[in-house]
mmCIF file of the N, C-alpha and C atoms, coordinates in Angstrom:
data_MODEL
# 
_entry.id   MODEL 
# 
loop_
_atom_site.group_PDB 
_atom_site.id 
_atom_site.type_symbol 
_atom_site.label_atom_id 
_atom_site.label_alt_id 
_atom_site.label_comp_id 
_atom_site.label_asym_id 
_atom_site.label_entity_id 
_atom_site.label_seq_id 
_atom_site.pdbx_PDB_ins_code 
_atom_site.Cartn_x 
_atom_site.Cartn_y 
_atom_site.Cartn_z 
_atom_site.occupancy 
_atom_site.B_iso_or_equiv 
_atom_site.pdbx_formal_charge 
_atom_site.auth_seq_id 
_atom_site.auth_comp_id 
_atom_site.auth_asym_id 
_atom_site.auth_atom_id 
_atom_site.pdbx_PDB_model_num 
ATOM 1   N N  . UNK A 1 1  ? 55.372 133.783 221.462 1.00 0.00 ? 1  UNK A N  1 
ATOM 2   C CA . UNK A 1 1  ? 56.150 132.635 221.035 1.00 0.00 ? 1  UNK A CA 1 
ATOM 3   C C  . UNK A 1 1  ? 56.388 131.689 222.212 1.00 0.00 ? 1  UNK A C  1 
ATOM 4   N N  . UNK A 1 2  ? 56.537 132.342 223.415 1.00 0.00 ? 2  UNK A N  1 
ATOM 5   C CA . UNK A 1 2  ? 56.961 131.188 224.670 1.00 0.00 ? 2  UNK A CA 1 
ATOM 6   C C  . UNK A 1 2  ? 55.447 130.621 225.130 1.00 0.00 ? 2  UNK A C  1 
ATOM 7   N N  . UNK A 1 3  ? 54.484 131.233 224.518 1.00 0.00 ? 3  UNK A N  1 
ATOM 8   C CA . UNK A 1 3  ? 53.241 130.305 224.496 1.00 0.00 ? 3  UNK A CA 1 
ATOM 9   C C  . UNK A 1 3  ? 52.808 129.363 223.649 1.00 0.00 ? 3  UNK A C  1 
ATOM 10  N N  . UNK A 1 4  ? 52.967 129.560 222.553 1.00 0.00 ? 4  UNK A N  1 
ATOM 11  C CA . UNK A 1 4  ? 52.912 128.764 221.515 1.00 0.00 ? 4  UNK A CA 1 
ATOM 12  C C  . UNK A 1 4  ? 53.589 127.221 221.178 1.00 0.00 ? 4  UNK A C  1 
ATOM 13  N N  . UNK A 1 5  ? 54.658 127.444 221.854 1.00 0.00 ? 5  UNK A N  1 
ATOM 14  C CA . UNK A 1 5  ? 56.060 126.702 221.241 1.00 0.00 ? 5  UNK A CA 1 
ATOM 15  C C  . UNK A 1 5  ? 55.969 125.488 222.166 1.00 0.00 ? 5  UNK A C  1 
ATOM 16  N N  . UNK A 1 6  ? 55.283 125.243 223.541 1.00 0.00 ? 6  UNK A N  1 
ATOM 17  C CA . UNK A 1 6  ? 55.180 124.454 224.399 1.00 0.00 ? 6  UNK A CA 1 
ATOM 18  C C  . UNK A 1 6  ? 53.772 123.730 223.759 1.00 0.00 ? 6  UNK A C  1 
ATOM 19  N N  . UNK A 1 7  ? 53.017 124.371 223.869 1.00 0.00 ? 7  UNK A N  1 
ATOM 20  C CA . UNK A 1 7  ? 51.829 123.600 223.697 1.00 0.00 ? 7  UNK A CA 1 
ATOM 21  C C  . UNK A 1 7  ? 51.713 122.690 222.574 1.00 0.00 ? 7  UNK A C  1 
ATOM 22  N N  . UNK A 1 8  ? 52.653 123.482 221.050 1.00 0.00 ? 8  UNK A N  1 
ATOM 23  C CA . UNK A 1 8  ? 52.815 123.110 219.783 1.00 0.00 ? 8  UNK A CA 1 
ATOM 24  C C  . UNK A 1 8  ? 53.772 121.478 219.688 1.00 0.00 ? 8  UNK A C  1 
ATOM 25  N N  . UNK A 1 9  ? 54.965 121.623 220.943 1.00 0.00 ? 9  UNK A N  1 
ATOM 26  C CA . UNK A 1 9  ? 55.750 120.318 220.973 1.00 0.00 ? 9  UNK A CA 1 
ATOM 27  C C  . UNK A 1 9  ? 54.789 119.498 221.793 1.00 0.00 ? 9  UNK A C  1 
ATOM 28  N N  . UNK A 1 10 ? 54.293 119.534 222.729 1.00 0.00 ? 10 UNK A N  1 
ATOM 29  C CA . UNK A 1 10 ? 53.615 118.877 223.764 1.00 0.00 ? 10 UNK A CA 1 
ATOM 30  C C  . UNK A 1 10 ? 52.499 117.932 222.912 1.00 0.00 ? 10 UNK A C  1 
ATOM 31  N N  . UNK A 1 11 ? 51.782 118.668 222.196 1.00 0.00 ? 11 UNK A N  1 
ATOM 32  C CA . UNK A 1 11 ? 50.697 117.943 220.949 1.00 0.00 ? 11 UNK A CA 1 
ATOM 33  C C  . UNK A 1 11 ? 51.305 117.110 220.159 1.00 0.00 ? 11 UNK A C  1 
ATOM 34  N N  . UNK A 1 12 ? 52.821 117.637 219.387 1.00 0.00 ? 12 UNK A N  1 
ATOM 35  C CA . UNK A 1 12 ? 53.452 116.803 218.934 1.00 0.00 ? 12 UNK A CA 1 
ATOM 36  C C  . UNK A 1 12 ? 53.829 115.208 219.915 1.00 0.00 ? 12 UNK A C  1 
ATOM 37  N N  . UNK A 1 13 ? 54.430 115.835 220.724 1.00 0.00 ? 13 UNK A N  1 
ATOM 38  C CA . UNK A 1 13 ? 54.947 114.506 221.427 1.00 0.00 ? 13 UNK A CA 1 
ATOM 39  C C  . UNK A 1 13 ? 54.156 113.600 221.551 1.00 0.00 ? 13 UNK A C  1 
ATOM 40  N N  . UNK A 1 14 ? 52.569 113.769 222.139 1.00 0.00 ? 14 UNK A N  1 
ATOM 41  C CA . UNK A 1 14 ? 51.944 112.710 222.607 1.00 0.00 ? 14 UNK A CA 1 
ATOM 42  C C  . UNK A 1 14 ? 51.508 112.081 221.676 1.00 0.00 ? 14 UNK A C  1 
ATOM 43  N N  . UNK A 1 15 ? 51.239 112.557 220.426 1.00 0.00 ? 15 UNK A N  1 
ATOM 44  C CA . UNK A 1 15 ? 51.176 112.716 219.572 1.00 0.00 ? 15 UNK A CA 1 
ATOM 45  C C  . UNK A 1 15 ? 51.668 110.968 218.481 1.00 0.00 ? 15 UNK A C  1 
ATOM 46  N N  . UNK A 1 16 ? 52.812 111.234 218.231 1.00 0.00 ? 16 UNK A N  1 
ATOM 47  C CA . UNK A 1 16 ? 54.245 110.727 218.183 1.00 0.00 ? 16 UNK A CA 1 
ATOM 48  C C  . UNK A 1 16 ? 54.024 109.326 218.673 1.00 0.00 ? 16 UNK A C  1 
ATOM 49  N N  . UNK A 1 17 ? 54.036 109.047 220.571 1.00 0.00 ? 17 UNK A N  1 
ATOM 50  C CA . UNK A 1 17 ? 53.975 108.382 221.605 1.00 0.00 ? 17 UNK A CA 1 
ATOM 51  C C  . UNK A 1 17 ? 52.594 107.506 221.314 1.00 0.00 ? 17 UNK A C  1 
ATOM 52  N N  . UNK A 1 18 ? 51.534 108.451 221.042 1.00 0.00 ? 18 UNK A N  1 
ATOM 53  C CA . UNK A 1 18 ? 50.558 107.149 220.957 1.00 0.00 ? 18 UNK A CA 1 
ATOM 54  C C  . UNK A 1 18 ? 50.331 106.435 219.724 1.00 0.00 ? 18 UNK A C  1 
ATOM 55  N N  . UNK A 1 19 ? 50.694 107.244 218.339 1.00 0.00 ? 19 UNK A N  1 
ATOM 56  C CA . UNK A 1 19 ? 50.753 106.170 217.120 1.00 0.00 ? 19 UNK A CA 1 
ATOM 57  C C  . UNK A 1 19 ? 51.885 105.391 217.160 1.00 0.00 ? 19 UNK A C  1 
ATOM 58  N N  . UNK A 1 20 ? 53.254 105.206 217.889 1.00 0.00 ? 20 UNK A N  1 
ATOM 59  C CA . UNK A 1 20 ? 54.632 104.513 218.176 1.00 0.00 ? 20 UNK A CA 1 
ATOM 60  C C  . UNK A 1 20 ? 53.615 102.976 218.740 1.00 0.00 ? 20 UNK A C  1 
ATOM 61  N N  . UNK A 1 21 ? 53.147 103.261 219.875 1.00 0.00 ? 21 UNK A N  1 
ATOM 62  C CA . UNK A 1 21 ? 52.172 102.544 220.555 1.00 0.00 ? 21 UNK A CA 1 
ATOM 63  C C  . UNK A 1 21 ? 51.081 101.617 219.948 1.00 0.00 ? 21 UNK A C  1 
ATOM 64  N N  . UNK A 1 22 ? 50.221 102.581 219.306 1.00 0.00 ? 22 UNK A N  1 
ATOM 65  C CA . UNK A 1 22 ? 49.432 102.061 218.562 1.00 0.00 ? 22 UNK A CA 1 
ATOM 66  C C  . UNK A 1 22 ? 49.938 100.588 217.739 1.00 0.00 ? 22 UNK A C  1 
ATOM 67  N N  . UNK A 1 23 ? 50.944 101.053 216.861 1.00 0.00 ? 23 UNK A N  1 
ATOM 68  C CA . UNK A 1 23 ? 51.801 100.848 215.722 1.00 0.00 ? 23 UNK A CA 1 
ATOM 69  C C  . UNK A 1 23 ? 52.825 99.336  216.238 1.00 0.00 ? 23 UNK A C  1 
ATOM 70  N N  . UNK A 1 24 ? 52.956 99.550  217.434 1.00 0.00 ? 24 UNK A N  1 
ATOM 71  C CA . UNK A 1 24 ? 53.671 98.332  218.263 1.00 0.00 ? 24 UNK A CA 1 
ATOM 72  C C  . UNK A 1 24 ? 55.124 98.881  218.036 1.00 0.00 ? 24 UNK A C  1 
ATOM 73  N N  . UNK A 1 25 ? 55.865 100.273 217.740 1.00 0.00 ? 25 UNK A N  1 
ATOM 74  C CA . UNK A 1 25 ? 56.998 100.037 217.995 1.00 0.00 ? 25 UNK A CA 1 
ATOM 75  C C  . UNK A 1 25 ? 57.383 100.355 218.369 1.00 0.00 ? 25 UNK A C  1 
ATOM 76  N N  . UNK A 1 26 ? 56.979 100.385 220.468 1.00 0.00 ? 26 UNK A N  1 
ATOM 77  C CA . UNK A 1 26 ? 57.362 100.795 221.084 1.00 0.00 ? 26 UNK A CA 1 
ATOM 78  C C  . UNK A 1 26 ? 57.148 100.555 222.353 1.00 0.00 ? 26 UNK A C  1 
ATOM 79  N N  . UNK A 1 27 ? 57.293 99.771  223.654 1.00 0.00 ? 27 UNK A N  1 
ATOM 80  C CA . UNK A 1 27 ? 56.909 99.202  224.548 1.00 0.00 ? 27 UNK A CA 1 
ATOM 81  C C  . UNK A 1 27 ? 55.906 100.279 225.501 1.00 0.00 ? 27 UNK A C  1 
ATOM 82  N N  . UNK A 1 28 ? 54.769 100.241 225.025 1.00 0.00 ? 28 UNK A N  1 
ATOM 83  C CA . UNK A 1 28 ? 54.091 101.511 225.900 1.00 0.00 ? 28 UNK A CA 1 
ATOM 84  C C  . UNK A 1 28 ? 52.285 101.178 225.425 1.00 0.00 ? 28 UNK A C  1 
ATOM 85  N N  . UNK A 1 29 ? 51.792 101.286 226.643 1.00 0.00 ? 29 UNK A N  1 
ATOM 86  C CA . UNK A 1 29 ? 50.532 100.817 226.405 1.00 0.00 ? 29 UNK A CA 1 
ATOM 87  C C  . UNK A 1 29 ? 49.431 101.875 226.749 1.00 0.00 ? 29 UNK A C  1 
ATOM 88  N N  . UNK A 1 30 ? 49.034 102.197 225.684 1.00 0.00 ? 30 UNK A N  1 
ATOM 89  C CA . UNK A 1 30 ? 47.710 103.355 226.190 1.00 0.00 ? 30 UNK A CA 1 
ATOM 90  C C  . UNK A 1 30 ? 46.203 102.875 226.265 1.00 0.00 ? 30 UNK A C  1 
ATOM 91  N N  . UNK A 1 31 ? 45.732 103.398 227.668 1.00 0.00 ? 31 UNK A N  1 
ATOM 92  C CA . UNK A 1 31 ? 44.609 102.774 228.185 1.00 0.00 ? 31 UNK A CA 1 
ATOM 93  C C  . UNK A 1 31 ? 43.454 103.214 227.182 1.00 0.00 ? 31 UNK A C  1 
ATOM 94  N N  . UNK A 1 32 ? 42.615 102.130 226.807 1.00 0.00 ? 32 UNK A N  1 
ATOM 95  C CA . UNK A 1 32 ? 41.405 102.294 225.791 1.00 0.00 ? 32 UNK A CA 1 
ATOM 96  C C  . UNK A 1 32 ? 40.494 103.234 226.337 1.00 0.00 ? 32 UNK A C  1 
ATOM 97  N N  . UNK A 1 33 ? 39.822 103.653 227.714 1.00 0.00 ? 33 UNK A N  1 
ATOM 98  C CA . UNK A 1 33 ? 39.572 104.650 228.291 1.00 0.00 ? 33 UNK A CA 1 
ATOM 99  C C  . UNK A 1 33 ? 39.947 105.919 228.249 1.00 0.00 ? 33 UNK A C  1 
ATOM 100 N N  . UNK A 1 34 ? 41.257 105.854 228.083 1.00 0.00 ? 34 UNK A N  1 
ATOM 101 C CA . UNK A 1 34 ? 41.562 107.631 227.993 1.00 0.00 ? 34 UNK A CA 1 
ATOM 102 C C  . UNK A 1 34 ? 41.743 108.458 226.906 1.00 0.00 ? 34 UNK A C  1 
ATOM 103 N N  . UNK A 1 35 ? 40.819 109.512 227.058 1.00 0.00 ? 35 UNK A N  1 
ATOM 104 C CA . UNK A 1 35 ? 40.681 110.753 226.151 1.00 0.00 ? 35 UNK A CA 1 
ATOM 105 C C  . UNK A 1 35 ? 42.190 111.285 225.633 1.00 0.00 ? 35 UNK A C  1 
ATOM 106 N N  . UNK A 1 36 ? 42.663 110.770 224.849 1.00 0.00 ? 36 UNK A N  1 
ATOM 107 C CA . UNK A 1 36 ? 43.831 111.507 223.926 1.00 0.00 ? 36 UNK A CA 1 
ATOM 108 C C  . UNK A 1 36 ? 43.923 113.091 223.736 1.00 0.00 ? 36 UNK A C  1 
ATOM 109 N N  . UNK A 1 37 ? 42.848 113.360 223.364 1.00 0.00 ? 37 UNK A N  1 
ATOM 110 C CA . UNK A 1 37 ? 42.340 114.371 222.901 1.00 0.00 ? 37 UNK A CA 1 
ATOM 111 C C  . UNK A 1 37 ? 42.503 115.462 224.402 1.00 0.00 ? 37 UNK A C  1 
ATOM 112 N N  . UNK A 1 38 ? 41.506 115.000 225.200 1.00 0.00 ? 38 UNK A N  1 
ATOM 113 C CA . UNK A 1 38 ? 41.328 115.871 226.190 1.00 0.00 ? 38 UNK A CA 1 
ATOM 114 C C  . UNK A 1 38 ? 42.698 115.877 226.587 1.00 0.00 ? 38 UNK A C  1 
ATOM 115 N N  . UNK A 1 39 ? 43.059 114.792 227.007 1.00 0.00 ? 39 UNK A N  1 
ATOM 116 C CA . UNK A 1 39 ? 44.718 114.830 227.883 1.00 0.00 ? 39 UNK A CA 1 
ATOM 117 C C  . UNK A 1 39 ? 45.903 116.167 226.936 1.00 0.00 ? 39 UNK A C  1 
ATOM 118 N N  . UNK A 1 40 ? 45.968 115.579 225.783 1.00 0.00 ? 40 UNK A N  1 
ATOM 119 C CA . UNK A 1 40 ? 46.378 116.276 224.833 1.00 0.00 ? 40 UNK A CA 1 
ATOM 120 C C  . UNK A 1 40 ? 46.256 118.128 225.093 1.00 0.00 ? 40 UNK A C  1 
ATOM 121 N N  . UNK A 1 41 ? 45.231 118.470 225.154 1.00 0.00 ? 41 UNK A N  1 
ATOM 122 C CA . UNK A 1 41 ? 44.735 119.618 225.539 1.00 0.00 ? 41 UNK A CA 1 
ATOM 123 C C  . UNK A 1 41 ? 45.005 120.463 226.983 1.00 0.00 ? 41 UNK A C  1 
ATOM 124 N N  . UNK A 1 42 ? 44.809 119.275 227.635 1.00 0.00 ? 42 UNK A N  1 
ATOM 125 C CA . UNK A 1 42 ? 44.969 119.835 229.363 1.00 0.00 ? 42 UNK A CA 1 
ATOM 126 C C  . UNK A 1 42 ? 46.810 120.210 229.230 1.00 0.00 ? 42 UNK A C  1 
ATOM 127 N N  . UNK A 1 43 ? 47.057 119.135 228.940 1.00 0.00 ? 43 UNK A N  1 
ATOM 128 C CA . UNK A 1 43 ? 48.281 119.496 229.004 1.00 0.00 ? 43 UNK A CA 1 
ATOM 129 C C  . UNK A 1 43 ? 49.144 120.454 228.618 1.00 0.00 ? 43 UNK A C  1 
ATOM 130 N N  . UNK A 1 44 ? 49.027 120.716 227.295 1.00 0.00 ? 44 UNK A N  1 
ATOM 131 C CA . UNK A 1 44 ? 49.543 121.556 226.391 1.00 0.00 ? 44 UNK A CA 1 
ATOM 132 C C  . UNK A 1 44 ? 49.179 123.033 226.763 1.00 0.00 ? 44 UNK A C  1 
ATOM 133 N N  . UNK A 1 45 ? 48.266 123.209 227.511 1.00 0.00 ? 45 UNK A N  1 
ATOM 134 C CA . UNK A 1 45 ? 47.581 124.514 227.807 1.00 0.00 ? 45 UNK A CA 1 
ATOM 135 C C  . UNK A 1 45 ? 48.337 124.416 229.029 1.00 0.00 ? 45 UNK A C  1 
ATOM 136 N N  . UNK A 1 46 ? 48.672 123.422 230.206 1.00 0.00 ? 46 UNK A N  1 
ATOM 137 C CA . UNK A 1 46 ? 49.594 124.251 231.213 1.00 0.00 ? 46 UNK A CA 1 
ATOM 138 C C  . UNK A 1 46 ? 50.475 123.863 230.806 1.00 0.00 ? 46 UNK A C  1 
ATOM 139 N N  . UNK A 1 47 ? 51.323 123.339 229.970 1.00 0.00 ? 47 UNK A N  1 
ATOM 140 C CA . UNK A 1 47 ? 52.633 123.337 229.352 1.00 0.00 ? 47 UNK A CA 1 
ATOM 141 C C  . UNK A 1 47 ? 52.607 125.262 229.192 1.00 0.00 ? 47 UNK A C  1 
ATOM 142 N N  . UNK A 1 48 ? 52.534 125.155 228.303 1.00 0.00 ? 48 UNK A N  1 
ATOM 143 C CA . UNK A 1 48 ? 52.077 126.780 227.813 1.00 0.00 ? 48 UNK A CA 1 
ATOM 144 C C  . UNK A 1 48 ? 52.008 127.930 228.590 1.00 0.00 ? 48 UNK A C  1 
ATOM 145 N N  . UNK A 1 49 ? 51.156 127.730 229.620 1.00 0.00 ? 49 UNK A N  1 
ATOM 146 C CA . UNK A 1 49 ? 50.855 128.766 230.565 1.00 0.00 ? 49 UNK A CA 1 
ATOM 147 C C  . UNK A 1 49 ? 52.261 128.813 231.296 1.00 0.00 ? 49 UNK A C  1 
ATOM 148 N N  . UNK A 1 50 ? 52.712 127.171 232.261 1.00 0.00 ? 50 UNK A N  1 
ATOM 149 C CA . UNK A 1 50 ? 54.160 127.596 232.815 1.00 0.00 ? 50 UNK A CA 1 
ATOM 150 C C  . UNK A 1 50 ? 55.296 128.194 232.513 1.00 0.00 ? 50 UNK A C  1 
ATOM 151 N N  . UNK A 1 51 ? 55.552 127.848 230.924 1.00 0.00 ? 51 UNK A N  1 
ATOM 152 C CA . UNK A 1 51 ? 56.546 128.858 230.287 1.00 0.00 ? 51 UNK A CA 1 
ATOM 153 C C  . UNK A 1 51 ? 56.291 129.894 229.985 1.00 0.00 ? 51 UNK A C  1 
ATOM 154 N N  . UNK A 1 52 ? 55.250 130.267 229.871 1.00 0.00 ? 52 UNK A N  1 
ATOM 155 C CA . UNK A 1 52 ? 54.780 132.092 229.913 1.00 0.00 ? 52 UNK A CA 1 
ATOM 156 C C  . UNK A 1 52 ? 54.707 132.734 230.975 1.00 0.00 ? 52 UNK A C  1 
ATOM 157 N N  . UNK A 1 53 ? 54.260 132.034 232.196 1.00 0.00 ? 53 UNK A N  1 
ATOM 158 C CA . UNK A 1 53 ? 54.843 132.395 233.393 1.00 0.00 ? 53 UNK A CA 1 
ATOM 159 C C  . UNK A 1 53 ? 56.317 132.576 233.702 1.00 0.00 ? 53 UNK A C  1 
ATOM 160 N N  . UNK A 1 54 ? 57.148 131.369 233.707 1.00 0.00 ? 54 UNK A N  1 
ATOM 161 C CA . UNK A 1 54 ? 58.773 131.805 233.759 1.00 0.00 ? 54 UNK A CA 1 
ATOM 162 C C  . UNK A 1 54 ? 59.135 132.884 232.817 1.00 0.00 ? 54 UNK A C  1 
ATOM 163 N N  . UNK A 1 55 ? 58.967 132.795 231.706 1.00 0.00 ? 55 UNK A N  1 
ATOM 164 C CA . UNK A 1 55 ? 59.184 133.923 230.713 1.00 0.00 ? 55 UNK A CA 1 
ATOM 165 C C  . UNK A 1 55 ? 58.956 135.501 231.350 1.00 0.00 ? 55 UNK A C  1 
ATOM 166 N N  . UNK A 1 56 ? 57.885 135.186 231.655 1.00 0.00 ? 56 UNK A N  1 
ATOM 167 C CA . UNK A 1 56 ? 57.104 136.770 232.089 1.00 0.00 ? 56 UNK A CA 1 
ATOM 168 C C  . UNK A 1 56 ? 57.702 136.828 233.555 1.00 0.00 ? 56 UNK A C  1 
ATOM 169 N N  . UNK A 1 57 ? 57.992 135.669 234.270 1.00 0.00 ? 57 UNK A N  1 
ATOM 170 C CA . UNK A 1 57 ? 58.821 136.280 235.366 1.00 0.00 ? 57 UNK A CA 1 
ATOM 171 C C  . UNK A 1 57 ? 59.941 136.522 235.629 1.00 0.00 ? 57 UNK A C  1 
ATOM 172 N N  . UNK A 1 58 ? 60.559 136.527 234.486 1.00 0.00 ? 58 UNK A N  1 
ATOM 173 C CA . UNK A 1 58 ? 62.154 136.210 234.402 1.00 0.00 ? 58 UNK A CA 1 
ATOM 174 C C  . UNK A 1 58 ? 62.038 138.054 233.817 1.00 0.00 ? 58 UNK A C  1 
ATOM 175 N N  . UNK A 1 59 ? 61.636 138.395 233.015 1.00 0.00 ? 59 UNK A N  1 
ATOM 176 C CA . UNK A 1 59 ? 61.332 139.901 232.161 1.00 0.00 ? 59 UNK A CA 1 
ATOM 177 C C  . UNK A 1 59 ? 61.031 140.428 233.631 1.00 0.00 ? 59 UNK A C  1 
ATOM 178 N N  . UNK A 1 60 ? 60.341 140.004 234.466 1.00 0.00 ? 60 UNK A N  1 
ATOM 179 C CA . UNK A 1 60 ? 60.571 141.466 235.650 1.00 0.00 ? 60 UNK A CA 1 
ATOM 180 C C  . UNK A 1 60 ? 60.655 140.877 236.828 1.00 0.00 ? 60 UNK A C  1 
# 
């Protein structure tokens, strides 16, 4: 669950952030160059990993 739960909001958020954007209602400009997708991914996977790390280091 402390893996899941990061990566799951993190997708959400950017998520969220770039149709707000898209959509104009929201002062934020995303570069036509960048991979959503990939970013989306990189992230969410060390989102994920760091809280499974604290998790798992906090347990011992």
């Amino acid at each position: 669950m402390a893996l899941f739960l990061p990566v799951v909001l993190t997708i959400d958020i950017i998520k969220r952030v770039t149709d707000a954007a898209g959509q104009g209602a929201i002062e934020f400009t995303v570069d036509e160059e960048l991979n959503i997708k990939k970013l989306m991914t990189k992230l969410s996977i060390l989102h994920g990993v760091i809280t499974c790390s604290l998790v798992l280091a906090m347990l011992f």
